[in-house]
N, C-alpha and C positions, 0 to 999 in steps of 0.2 A: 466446525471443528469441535469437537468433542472437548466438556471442560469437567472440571471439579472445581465445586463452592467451599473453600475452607471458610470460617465463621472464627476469628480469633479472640482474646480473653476480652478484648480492647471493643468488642462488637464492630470488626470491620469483620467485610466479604472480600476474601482473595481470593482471585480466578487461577488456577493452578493449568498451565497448559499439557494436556494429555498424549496429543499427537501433532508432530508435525509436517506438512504436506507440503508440496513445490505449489500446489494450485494455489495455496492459501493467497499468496502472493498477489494473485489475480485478483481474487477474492476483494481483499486489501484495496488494491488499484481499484477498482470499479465501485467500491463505496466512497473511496477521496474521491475520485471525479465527480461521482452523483453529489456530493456535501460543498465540491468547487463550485460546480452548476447552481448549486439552491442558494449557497454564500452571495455567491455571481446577482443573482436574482435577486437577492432580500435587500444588495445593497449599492442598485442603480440610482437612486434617486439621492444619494450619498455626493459629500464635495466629489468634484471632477480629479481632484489629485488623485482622490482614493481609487475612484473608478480608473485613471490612468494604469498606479499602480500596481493593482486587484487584476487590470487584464493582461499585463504585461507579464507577470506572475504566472496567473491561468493558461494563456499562450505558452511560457517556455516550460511551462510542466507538460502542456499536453502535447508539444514537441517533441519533449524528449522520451513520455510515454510512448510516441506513436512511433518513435526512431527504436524504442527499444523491442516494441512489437515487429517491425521490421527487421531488425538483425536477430531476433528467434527465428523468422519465419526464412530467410535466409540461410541458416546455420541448420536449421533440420530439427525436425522432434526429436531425433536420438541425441543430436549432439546436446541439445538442449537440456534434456535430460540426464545426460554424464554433467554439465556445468552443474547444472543447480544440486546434482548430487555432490559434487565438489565443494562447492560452496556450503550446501548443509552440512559434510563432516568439518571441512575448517570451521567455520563458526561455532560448531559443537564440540571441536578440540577443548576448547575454553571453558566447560561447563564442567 
């Protein structure tokens, strides 16, 4: 996605978002899963609660990711696409 680095008086860097896309979304998804996975990974050898926890967690995110890739896939690319158009003007109403 396309950004701008604004540089303020304060010497921080703000990311100013330029465009935005229904794919992002994906985008998005498929970086927390990879960073769930590597989490997952770095922290097997971790107390057992945690790991109880940690997978119980992982399991109902990638539940309800996989449930929501299935009712897109369901529902149709078009229709898919009037939603998350939808959703993008409501959410932008606010802006």
């Amino acid at each position: 996605m396309p950004e701008e680095t604004v540089d303020t008086e304060d010497g921080m860097k703000i990311r100013k978002l330029v465009e935005l896309r229904t794919s992002t979304a994906k985008e998005y998804e498929d970086v927390m899963l990879s960073r769930v996975e590597e989490f997952k990974d770095q922290n097997k050898g971790n107390s057992q609660f945690n790991n109880v926890v940690q997978n119980t967690l992982v399991k109902a995110f990638s539940t309800i990711l996989d449930l929501k890739l299935e009712v897109e896939k369901a529902l149709g690319e078009d229709t898919v696409k009037k939603v998350h158009k939808t959703l993008d003007d409501i959410l932008l109403t606010g802006l």
